[in-house]
C-alpha positions in Angstrom: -9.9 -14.9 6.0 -9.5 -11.0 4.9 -11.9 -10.0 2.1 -11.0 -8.8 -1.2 -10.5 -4.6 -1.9 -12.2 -3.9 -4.5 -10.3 -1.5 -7.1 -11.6 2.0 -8.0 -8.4 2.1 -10.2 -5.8 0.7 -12.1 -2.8 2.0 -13.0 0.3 0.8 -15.1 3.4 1.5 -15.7 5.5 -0.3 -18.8 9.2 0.3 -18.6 12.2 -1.3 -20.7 11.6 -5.2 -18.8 8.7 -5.0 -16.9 5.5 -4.0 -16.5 4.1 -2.8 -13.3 0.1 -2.4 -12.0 -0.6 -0.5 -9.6 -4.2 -1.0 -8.0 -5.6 1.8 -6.2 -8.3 0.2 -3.1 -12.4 1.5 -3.2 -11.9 2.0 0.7 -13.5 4.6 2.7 -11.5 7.6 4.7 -11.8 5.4 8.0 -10.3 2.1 6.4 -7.9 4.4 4.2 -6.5 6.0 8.1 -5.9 2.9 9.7 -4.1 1.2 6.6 -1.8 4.5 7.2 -1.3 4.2 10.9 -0.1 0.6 10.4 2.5 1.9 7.6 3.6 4.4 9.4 4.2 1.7 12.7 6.2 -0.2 10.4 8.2 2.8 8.7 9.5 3.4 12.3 10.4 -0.1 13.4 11.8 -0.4 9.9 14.3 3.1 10.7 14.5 1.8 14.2 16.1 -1.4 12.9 18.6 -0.2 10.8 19.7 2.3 13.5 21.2 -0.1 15.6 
C-alpha cells in the first residue's frame, strides 16, 4: 500500500458547473524528479499510440 502525500497546497478553481481542487504534493526534489520521469514515459507511449 502507497502512503498518503501530504499537501503543501490547495488550490481551487470554481467555474459556471464545477468546482475543481487542485492539490499541490509536500514532496522533496528527488520524489518530485521521478514523478516527472514517469509522466514523461507515459506522454510518449501516449503520442506513440495515437501515431499508429
Amino acid at each position: 500500500m502507497k502512503a498518503m502525500d501530504t499537501y503543501k497546497e490547495v488550490k481551487e478553481f470554481k467555474f459556471p458547473n464545477m468546482t475543481v481542487n487542485v492539490f499541490i504534493p509536500d514532496i522533496t526534489e528527488e520524489e518530485r524528479n521521478q514523478r516527472m520521469k514517469k509522466i514523461e514515459k507515459a506522454a510518449v507511449r501516449l503520442l506513440m499510440s495515437l501515431k499508429g
